[in-house]
Every structure is written in structure tokens, then in C-alpha cells.
VEXDREN-2710 file (C-alpha; in Angstrom, 1 decimal):
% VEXDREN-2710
k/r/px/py/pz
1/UNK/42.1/-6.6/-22.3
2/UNK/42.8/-3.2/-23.7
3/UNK/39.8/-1.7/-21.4
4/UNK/41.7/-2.9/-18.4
5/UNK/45.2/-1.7/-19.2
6/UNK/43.5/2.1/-20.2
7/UNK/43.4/4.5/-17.4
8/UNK/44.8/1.9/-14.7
9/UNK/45.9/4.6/-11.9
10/UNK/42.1/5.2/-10.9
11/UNK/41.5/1.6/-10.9
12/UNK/44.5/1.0/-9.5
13/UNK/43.2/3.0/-6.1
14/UNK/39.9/2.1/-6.4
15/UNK/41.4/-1.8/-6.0
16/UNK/43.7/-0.5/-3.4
17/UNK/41.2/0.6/-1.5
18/UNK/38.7/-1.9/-2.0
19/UNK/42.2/-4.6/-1.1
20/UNK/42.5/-2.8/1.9
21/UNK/38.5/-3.1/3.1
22/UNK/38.8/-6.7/2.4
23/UNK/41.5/-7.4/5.5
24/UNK/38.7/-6.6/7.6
25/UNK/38.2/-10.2/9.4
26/UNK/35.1/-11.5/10.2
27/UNK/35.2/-12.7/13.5
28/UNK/32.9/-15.1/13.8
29/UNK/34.1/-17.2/10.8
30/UNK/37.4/-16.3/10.9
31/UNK/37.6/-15.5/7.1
32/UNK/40.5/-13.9/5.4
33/UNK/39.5/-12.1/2.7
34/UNK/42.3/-11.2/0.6
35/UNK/42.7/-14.3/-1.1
36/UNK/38.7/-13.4/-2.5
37/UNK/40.7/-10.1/-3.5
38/UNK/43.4/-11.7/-5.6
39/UNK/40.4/-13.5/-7.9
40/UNK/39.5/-9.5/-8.5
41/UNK/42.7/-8.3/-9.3
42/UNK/41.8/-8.8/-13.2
43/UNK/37.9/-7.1/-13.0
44/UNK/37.0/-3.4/-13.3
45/UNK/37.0/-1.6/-10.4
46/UNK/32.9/-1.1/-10.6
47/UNK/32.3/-5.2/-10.8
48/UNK/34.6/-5.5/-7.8
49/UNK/33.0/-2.9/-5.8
50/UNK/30.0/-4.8/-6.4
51/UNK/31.2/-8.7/-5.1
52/UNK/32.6/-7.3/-1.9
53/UNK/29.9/-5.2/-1.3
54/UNK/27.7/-8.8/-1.7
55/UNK/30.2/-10.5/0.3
56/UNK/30.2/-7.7/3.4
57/UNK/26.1/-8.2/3.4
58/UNK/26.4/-11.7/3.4
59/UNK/28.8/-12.2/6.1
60/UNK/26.9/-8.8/8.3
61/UNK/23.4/-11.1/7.6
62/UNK/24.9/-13.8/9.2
63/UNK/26.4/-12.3/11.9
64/UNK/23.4/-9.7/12.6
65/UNK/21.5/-10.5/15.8
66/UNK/18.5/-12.2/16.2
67/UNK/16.7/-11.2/19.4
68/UNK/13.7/-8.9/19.4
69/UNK/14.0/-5.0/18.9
70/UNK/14.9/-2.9/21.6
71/UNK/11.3/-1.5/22.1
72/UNK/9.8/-5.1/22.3
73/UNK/12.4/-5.5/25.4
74/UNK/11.3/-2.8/26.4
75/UNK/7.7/-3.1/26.8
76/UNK/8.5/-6.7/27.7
77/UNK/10.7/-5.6/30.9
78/UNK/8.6/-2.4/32.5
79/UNK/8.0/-2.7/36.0
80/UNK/5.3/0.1/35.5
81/UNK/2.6/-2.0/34.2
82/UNK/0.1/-3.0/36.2
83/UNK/-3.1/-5.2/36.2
84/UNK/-6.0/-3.4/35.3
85/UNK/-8.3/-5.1/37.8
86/UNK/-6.3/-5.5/40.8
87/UNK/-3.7/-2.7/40.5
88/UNK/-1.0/-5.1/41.0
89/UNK/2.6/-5.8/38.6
90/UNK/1.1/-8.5/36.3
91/UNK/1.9/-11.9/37.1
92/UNK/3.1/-12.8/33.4
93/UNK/4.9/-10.9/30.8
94/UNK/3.0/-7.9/29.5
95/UNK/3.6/-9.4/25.6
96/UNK/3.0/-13.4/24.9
97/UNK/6.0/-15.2/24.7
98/UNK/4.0/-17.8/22.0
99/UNK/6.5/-17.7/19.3
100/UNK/3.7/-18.4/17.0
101/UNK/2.0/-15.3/17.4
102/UNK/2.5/-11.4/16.1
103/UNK/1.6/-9.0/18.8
104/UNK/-0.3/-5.8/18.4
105/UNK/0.8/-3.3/21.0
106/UNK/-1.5/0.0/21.2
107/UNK/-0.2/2.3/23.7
108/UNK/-2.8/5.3/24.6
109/UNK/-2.2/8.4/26.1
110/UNK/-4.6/9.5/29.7
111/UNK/-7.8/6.2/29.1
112/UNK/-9.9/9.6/29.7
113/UNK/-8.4/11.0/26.2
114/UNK/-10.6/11.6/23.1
115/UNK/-8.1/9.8/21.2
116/UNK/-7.8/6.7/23.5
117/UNK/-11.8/5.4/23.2
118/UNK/-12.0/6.9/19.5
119/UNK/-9.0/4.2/18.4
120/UNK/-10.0/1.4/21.1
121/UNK/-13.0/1.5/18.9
122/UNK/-11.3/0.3/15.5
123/UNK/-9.4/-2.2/17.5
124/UNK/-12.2/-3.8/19.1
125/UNK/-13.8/-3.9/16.0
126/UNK/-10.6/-5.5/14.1
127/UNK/-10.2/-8.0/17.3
128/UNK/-11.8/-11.5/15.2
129/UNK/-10.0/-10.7/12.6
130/UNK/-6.2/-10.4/14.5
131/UNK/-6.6/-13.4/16.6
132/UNK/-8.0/-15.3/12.5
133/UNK/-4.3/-14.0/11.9
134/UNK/-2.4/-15.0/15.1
135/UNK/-2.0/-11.7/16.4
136/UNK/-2.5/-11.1/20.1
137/UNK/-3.3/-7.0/20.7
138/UNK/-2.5/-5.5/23.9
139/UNK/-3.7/-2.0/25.3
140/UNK/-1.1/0.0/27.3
141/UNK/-3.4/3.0/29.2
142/UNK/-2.5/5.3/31.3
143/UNK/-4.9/5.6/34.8
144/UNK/-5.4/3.6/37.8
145/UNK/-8.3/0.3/38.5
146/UNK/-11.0/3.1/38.5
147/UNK/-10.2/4.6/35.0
148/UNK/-9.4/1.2/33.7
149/UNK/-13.1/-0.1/34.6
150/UNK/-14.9/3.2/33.1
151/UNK/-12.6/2.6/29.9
152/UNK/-13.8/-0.8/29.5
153/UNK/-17.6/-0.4/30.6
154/UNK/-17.5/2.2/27.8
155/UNK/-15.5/0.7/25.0
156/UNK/-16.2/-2.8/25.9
157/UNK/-12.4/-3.9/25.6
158/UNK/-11.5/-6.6/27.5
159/UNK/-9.8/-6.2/31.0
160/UNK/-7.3/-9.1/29.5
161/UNK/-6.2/-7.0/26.6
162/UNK/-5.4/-4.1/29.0
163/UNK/-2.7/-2.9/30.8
164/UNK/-2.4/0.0/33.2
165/UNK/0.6/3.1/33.4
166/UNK/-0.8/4.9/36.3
167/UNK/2.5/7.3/36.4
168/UNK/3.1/7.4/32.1
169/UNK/6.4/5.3/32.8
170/UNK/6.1/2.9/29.6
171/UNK/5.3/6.3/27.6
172/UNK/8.8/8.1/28.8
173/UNK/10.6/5.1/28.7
174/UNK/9.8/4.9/24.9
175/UNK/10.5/8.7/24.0
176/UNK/6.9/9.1/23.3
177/UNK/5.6/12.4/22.5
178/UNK/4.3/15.0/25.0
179/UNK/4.2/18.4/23.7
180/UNK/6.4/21.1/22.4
181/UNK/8.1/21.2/25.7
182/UNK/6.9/24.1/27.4
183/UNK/8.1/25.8/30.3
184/UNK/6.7/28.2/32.5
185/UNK/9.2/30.7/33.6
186/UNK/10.6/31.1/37.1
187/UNK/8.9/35.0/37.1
188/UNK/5.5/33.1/36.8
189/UNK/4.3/33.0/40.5
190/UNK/2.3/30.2/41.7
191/UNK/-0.9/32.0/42.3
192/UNK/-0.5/33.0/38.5
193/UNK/-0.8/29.4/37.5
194/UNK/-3.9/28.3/40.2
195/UNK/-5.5/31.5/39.1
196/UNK/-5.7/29.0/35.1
197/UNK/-6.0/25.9/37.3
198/UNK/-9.4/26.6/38.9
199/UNK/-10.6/27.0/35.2
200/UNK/-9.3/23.6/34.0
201/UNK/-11.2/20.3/35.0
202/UNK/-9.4/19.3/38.1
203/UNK/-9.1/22.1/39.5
204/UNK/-5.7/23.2/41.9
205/UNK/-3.7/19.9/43.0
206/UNK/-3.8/19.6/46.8
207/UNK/-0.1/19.1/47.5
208/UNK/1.5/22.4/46.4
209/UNK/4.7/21.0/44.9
210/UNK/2.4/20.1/42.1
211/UNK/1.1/23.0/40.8
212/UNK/3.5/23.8/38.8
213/UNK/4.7/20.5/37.2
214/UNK/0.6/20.1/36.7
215/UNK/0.2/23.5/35.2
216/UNK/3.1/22.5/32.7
217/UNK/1.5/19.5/31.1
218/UNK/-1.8/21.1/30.8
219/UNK/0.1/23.9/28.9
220/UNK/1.9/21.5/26.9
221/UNK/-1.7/19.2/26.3
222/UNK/-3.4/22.7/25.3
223/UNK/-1.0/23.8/23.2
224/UNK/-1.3/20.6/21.3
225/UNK/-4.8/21.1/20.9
226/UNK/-4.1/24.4/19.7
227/UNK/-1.9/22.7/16.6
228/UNK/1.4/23.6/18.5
229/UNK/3.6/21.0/18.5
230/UNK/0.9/19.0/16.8
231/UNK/1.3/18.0/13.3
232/UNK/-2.1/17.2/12.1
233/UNK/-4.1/18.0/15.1
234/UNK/-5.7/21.3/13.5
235/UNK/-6.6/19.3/10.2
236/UNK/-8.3/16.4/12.0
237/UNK/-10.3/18.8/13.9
238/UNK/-11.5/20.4/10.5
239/UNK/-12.1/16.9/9.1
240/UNK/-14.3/15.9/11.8
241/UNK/-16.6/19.1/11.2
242/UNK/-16.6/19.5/7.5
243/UNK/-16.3/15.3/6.7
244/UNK/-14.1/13.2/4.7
245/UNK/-15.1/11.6/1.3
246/UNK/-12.4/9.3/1.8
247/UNK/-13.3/7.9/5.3
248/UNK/-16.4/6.0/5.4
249/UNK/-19.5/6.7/8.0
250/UNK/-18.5/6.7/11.1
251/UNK/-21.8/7.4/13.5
252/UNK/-24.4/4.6/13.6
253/UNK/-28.2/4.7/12.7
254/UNK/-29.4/3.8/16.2
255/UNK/-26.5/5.7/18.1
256/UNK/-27.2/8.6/20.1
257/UNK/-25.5/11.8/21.7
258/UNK/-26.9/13.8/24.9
259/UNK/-24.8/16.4/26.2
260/UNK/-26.8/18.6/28.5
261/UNK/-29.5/20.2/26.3
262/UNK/-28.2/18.7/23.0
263/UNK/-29.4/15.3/21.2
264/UNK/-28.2/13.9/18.2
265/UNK/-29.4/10.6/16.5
266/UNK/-30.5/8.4/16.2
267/UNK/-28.2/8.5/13.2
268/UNK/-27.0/11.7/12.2
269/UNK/-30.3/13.6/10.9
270/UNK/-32.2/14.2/14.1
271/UNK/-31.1/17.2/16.0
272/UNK/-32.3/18.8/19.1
273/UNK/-31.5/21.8/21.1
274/UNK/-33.4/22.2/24.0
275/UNK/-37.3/23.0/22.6
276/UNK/-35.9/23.4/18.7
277/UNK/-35.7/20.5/16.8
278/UNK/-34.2/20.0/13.0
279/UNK/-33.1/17.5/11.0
280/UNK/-29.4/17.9/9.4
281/UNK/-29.4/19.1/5.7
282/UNK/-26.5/15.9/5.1
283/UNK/-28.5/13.0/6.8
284/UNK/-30.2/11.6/3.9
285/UNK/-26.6/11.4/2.0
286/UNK/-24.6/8.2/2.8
287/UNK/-21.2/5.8/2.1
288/UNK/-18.9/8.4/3.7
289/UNK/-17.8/10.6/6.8
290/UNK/-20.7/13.4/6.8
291/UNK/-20.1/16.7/8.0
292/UNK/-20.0/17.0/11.7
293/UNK/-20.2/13.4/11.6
294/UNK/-17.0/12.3/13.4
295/UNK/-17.2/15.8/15.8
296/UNK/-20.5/13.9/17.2
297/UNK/-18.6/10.5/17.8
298/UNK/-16.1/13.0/19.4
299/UNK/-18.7/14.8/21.3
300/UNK/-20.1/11.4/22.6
301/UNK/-16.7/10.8/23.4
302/UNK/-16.1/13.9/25.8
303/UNK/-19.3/13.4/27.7
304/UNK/-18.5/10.4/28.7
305/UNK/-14.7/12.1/30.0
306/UNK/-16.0/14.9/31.1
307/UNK/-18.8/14.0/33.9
308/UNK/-16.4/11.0/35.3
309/UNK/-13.2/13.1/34.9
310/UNK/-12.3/12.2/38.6
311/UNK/-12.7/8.6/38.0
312/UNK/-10.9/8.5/34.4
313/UNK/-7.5/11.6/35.3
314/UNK/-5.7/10.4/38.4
315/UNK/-2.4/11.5/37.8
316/UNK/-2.5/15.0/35.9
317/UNK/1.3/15.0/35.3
318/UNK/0.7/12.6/32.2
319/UNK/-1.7/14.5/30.5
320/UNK/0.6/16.1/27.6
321/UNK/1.8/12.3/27.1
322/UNK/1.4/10.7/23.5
323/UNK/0.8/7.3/22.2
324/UNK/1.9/4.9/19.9
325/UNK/1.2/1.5/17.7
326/UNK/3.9/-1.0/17.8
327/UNK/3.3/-4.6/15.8
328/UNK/5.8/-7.4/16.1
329/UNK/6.5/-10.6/14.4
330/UNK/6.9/-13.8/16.4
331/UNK/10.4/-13.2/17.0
332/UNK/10.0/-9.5/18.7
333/UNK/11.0/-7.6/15.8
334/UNK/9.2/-4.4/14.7
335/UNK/7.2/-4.8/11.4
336/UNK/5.3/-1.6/11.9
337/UNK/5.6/1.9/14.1
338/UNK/3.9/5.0/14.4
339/UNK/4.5/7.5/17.5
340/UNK/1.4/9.9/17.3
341/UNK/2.9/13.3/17.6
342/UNK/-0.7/15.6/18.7
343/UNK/-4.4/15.3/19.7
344/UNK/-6.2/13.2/17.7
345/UNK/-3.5/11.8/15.7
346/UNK/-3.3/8.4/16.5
347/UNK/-2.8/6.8/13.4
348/UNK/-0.7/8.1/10.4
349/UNK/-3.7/7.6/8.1
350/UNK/-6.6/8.7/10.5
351/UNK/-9.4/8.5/7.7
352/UNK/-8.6/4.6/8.0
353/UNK/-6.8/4.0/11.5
354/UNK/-6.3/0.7/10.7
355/UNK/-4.6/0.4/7.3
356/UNK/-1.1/-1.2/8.3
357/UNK/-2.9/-3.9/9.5
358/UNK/-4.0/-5.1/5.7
359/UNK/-1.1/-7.3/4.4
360/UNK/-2.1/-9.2/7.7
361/UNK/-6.0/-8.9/8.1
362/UNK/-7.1/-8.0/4.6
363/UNK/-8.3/-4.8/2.8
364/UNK/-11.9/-5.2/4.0
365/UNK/-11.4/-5.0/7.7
366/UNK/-8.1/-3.1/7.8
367/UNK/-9.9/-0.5/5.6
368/UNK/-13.4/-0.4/7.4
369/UNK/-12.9/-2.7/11.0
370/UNK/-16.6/-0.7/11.6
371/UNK/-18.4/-2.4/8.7
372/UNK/-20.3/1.1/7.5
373/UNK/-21.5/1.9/4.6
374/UNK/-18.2/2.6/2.8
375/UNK/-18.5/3.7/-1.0
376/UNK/-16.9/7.5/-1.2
377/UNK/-20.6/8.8/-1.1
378/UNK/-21.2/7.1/-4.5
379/UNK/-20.5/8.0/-8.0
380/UNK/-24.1/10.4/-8.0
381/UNK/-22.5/13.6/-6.1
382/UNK/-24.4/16.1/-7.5
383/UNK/-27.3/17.8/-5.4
384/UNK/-24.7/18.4/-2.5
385/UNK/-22.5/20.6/-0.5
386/UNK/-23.0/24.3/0.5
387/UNK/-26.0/24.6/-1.4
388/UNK/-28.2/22.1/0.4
389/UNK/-27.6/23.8/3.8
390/UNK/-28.5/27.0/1.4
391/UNK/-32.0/25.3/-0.1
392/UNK/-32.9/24.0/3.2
393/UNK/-32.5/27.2/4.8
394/UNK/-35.2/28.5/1.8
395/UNK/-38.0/27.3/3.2
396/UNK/-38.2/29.6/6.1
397/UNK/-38.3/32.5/3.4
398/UNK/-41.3/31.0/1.8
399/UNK/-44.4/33.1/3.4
400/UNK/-42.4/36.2/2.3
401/UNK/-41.7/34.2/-1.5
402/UNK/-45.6/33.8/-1.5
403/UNK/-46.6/37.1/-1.0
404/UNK/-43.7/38.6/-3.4
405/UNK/-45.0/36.0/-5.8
406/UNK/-48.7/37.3/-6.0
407/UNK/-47.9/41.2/-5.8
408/UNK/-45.4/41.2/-8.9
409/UNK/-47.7/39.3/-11.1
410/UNK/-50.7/41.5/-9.8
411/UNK/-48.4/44.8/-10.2
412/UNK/-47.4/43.8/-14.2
413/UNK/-51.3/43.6/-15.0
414/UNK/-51.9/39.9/-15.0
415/UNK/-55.7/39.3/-15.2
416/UNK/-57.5/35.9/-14.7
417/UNK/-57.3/35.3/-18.8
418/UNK/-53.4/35.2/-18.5
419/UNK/-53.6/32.9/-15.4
420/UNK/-56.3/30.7/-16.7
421/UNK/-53.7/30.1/-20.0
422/UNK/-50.9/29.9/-18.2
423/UNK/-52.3/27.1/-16.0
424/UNK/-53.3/25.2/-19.5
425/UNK/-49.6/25.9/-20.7
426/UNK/-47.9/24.2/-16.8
427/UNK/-51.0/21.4/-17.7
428/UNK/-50.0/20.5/-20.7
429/UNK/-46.3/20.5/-20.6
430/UNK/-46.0/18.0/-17.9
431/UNK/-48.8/15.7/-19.3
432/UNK/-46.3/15.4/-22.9
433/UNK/-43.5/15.0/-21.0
434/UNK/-42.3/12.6/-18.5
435/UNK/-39.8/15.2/-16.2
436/UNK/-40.2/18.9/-16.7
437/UNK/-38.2/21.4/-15.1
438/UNK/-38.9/25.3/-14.4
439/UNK/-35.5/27.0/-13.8
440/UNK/-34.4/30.2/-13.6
441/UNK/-31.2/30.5/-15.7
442/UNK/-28.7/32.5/-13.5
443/UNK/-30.3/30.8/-9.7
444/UNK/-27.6/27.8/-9.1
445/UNK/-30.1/25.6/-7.5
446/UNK/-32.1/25.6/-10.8
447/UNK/-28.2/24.7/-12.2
448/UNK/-27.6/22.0/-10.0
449/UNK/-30.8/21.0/-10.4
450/UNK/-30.1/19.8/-13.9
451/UNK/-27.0/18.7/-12.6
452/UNK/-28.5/15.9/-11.0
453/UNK/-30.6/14.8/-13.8
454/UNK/-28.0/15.0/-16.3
455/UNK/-25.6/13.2/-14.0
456/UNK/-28.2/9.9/-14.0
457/UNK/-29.1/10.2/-18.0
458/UNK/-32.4/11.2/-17.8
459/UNK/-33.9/12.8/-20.4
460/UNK/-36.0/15.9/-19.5
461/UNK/-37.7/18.8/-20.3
462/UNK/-36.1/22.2/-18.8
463/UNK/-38.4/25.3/-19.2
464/UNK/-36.9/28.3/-18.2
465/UNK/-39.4/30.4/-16.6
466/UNK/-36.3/33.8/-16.9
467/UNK/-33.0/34.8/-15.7
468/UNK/-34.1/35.4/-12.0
469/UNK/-37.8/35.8/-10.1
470/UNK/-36.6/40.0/-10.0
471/UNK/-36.5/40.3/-13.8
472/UNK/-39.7/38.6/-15.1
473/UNK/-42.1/40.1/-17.3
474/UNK/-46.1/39.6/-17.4
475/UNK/-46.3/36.6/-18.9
476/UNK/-43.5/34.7/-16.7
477/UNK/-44.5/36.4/-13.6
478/UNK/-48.3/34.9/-14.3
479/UNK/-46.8/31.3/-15.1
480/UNK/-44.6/31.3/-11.8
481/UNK/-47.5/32.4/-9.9
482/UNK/-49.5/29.7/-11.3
483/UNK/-46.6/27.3/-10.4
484/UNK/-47.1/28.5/-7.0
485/UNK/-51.2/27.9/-6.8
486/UNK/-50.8/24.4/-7.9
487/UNK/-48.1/23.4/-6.4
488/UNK/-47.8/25.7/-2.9
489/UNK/-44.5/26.0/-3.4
490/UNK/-43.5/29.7/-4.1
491/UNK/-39.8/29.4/-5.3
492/UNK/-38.2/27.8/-8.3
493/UNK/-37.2/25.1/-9.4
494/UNK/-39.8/22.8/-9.5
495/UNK/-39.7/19.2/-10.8
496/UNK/-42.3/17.4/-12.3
497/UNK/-41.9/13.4/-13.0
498/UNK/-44.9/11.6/-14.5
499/UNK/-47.2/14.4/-13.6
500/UNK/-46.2/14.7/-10.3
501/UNK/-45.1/17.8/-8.3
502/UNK/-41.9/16.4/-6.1
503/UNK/-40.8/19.7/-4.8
504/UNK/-37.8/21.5/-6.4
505/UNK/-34.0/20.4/-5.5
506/UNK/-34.0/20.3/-2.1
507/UNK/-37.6/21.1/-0.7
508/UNK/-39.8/18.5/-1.0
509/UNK/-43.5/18.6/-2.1
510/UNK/-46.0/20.4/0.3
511/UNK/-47.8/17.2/1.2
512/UNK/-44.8/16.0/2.1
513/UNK/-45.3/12.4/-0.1
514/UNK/-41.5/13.3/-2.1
515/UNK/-38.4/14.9/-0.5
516/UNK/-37.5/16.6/-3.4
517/UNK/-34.8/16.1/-6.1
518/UNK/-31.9/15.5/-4.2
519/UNK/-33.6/13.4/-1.7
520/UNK/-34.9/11.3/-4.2
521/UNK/-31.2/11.2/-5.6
522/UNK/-29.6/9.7/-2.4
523/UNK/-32.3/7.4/-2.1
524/UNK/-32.1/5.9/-5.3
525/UNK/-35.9/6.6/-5.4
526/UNK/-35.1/9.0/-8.5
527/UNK/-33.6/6.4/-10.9
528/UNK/-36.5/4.2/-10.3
529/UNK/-39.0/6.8/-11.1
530/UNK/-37.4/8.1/-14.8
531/UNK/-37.2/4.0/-15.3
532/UNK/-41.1/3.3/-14.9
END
């Protein structure tokens, strides 16, 4: 007892003011709690913090309310919301009043947006496995009957999963983003602002009172796009250019883009602009978002927007508005939110849009609702990045490489004797070993180059022919010229498997029968051959 009698004048408070809490009544019980107090009297202060604290929860758990959250009435009680078919106010609640049932509410910004088909896409995707897991989705969009047919022709949702906010109603109604709240000034004449109308799609609104209130949102909506006001706009942009180990493909082997000139796919290799054609240094590498990858989904995207903007914009006033993701349980309350806050931000973890949805759909669709290839790009990540582009681009050097090639070894005195035994010497070496490699020591595609093979274990013969093609003497300016005559390929390195020229790391042999190193890599070609 000695511990309580020590120091009593803190305690003493502490119990005072903890005697005084506990004469708060709850009303709907009608308990007095200082009786509970007198029970305390004898227990340190901490302890009896503790049990009232408990007892305060309690009672508040009991007495907390039970109805759904404010936004759920929300949604539930617009008048804005209209059929997507007919134009109409719906003729049942926007959310199902099945108590059995969660509810998936995605609300998009203009149905012409990038973002709105980009996350319609997941959803669709994901749509099995929500109603396997009792969870209705519904699409809030804003646009009239018109837009709301193009959206669905395009994305292939469902008419009954869509709703329709032809004036952005739900969107203000909910605090949802739109902008950093620009103003133009009152100085700013209204001939100033058509003068930047006419260059926006749209053009000048016919009634006049709208010119300004339209020229504000496209400020706000460009602004936004600009990273102002945006958080993670600018960085999603980048990602969809320069790819995203983390995110898994995203364009499909048989899809294709046309815009204008342009035409991508099918699949990401194949390019074409207008008469040239190429194939993209990236497309034999898969398991993950490839550069410019996502930017084509995007650019697919925009097409589509931008020759039926009339049909998909009818009300330019909402074009700076956000959207959102809302899921409830069965009872109305929120389990998840996210209010996207820029362009292209539509989900808080963009390289999977759909990741809040895995304690209710599971990992595999939540993570990947697309079902594409989906591994990081593999453990084997060597023979990438900004030197492919690099090696690619080598190719178109190679006449020049050729004739370089012939006039040093000619100019350091190298007769037919040297060629003949440096010939026999190339012969030889690759018929006792099973992978030899020419490298020059300082050229970091020769580097990379036996990056690749070391990262895969094989077990190789590296000759290095010198430091680089400008500093060889006679004897390895003969042997890379010989290189060149039996193989016809005039830069280094070059890769020999079972006696077999297969090009060097990224150019592939001249009769075209291997795609070089790297391409044999990504394959999985490679790790067969060094096997047999």
C-alpha cells in the first residue's frame, strides 16, 4: 500500500479529474457512473485512466450510429443522375438497396477523359470477379445519352452499370477535386480569352455568358495537366513513356493504334510513320510496362476523344472536375476512398489501379484484372535499357564500320599471310569451344555482353580482340577484319554458340536466322542453346 500512499497529491487530481469525467451520464442507458468511480478510489491513477477510458468506448460503441456514411446518402439521394439511355432521373436508387451486397462506386470525371476509359478498363476486367464477391459496381460519368453510348461502344461497359452527371452535380456535391482554383482576372477582356478558345477543341461557346466560366475550367483542367495542382500527374506521364517494372504489360499482342499517319501494333514492336517503318528496340522484352507502352494505350485513348469530341464534351464547365472510388459494405459504410487529385491519377497506386480491391477479390485479379504477362520483366535483366536503343541504332553505321574496318588493317600492313592465320586462329577457337566472345575491353556493349552470359551461368570463352576498334595494332586489326569477312558483320562483339555466328548483343546475324544475344536472352532461346 505504501506505492499508493507516496506522492498522493498528483493522484489525488488525476482521480479528481477522472471523478469528475465519470458524472457524464449516458443518456441512452441512463448510467451513473460514479458508483464505477468509488471501486477506483484504491487503483493508481494510470490503471484508472485506463477502465474509464474502456468504459467511455464501450458505452460510445453502443450508442454510435448505424446508418450508412454521409457520402453513401449522398450518392444515394442525387437528383442529378440520370439514365444513361434515356436521359431520364433513374427509376430506382442509383446504389442497390440488397443488404447482402458491397457496392463499388467509380465516379469519373468528363466520359471523354483519358482517365475515365483508361480505369473503366481495369473495372471491366475485375467485373466476374466483384459480382463472385457480392459486390455490385456502379459508374458515375459525366456527359449526356450521346457520350454515354460512345463510352460504352468503346469500353464495352454496360449501360446498367452506368450513370450519367450531365452538369458534374454528384462531383460538387462530394467536394471532389477540380483544379487549383484558378481565376481569370476582371482586367482579362473577353476577346483575350476567345482569342485561346478558338485554339482549344470546342472552340468559343455560343452563348456569351459562357466564355468566361468555360475559359476558367479549361485553365484549371490545363493547369492540371501541366502538374499544377496535380500531385502525381507529371510522374504518371513520365511512367507511361519511360515504363514501369512494377506494373505489368499493359498493350496487347493483337491491339492496334492509328492516329493519322502513325500505326502501332500489333503489339508494341511494329511501328509506322507514314512510308518509314521500324520495329521498337523494347518489343522483344516482356512481363512488365515497356517503354512508351502505356503512352500508346493513352494515345489509343485520345483518338478515340478527340475525332468524336462533340459527341463525348457537352457541357465544358465540368471539364477541370475530378473523380473518385468509393466501396461500401452492405450497411453503406465506407471501407475504402480515394479522391483523385490530377490527370491521370485515378487510383492511389496507378501501376496496379485495382489493389484495394484484394482483401475482397484476391491478389491475382486485384493485382493484374488484365491478365498480362506479369513477372517484373524476369529475374534475366541484363541486355537492356539505354544501350539497346544505342546497339540498335548501330546498324545504320555499319557500311561506314565496313569500310573503316578494311582501310585500317590494309593501312597497318596486313598481307594475305596474316589474314589467312588469322582466319585459322577465329576457326579454331570456336570449333574448341562451345560460346566464344570477341570484345573490346573499354566498348560497354562488349561489357554487357558478358553480362548476359554470366547472368545465366554459362560458361564461355571471352577473347578480347583490344581496348577499342581506334587502338588496334596489325595483328588485331587483321583478326577483326577477318571477323568481319566471315561473319558480315563489321562491329564487335560477336558471339559464337556451337560454331554459330548469332550476331553480337543486339544485332542479329546477317542472314537473319538469330536475333542476336539479347534477343535470344528474352526469348529464352539462349538458355536452351548453352544446354544442348
Amino acid at each position: 500500500m505504501s506505492s499508493l500512499v507516496t506522492n498522493t497529491k498528483p493522484k489525488q487530481k488525476i482521480n479528481e479529474g477522472l471523478k469528475a469525467k465519470a458524472k457524464v451520464k449516458n443518456k441512452e442507458y441512463g448510467v451513473e457512473w460514479n458508483n464505477t468511480m468509488k471501486s477506483t478510489r484504491l487503483l493508481p491513477a494510470s490503471l484508472t485512466a485506463l477502465i474509464v477510458t474502456s468504459l467511455v468506448h464501450y458505452a460510445a460503441t453502443f450508442s454510435a450510429p448505424s446508418g450508412p456514411s454521409s457520402t453513401y446518402s449522398t450518392i444515394q439521394s442525387s437528383s442529378a443522375l440520370l439514365d444513361p439511355i434515356s436521359g431520364k432521373e433513374l427509376s430506382s436508387p442509383v446504389l442497390s438497396s440488397d443488404n447482402a451486397k458491397k457496392t463499388l462506386v467509380a465516379i469519373l470525371p468528363q466520359l471523354g477523359e483519358f482517365d475515365s476509359s483508361e480505369y473503366c478498363e481495369f473495372l471491366i476486367a475485375a467485373e466476374k470477379a466483384l459480382e463472385e464477391s457480392d459486390i455490385d459496381l456502379q459508374v458515375v460519368g459525366i456527359g449526356d445519352t450521346t457520350a454515354a453510348r460512345n463510352f460504352c461502344d468503346f469500353t464495352g461497359l454496360s449501360p446498367e452499370k452506368l450513370c450519367i452527371d450531365p452538369n458534374g452535380t454528384l462531383h460538387r456535391e462530394l467536394s471532389l477535386h477540380c483544379g487549383p482554383d484558378f481565376t481569370v482576372p476582371k482586367g482579362v477582356s473577353d476577346d483575350v480569352l476567345k482569342f485561346f478558345l478558338r485554339q482549344l477543341p470546342g472552340g468559343i461557346p455560343a452563348d456569351e455568358g459562357q466564355v468566361r466560366p468555360v475559359f476558367t475550367a479549361w485553365l484549371n483542367y490545363l493547369a492540371m495537366c501541366a502538374g499544377i495542382g496535380a500531385p502525381g500527374t507529371l510522374l504518371e506521364i513520365l511512367r507511361g513513356y519511360f515504363g514501369d517494372k512494377n506494373a505489368p504489360e499493359r498493350f496487347r499482342d493483337d491491339d492496334i493504334v492509328k492516329a493519322g499517319f502513325i500505326t502501332i501494333g500489333p503489339g508494341v514492336g511494329p511501328t509506322k510513320i507514314g512510308p518509314f517503318a521500324y520495329q521498337q528496340w523494347f518489343a522483344d522484352e516482356k512481363g512488365y510496362q515497356r517503354p512508351v507502352e502505356l503512352a500508346t494505350v493513352r494515345l489509343k485513348n485520345m483518338v478515340e476523344v478527340l475525332t468524336k469530341w462533340n459527341d463525348y464534351v457537352s457541357n465544358y464547365n465540368t471539364i477541370a472536375l475530378r473523380g473518385a472510388t468509393y466501396l461500401f459494405d452492405e450497411d453503406g459504410k465506407e471501407l475504402y476512398s480515394y479522391k483523385s487529385r490530377g490527370v491521370l491519377t485515378y487510383s492511389e497506386t496507378m501501376a496496379r489501379p485495382l489493389t484495394f480491391l484484394s482483401p475482397y477479390i484476391g491478389d491475382d485479379v486485384a493485382r493484374n484484372p488484365l491478365g498480362l504477362k506479369d513477372n517484373g520483366g524476369g529475374d534475366l535483366v541484363r541486355g537492356r535499357g539505354v544501350l539497346k536503343p544505342a546497339g540498335k541504332l548501330m546498324k545504320f553505321l555499319s557500311y561506314l564500320f565496313k569500310l573503316e574496318n578494311k582501310l585500317q588493317s590494309s593501312l597497318l600492313g596486313g598481307d594475305d599471310s596474316d589474314y589467312s592465320a588469322a582466319r585459322k586462329d577465329i576457326e579454331d577457337t570456336i570449333s574448341e569451344n562451345k560460346i566464344v566472345v570477341y570484345t573490346y575491353s573499354l566498348s560497354p556493349f562488349s561489357s554487357e555482353t558478358l553480362g548476359v552470359l554470366n547472368e545465366i551461368g554459362a560458361d564461355y570463352k571471352n577473347v578480347e580482340v583490344g581496348l577499342e576498334w581506334f587502338l588496334l595494332d596489325k595483328e588485331k586489326s587483321v583478326l577483326r577484319t577477318q571477323l568481319l569477312e566471315m561473319t558480315g558483320q563489321s562491329s564487335l562483339p560477336h558471339v559464337f554458340i556451337d560454331k554459330k555466328h548469332v550476331g553480337g548483343l543486339f544485332t542479329g546475324s546477317t542472314d537473319g536466322s538469330f536475333p542476336g544475344l539479347a534477343g535470344l536472352k528474352e526469348s529464352g532461346e539462349l538458355e536452351k542453346l548453352i544446354t544442348n
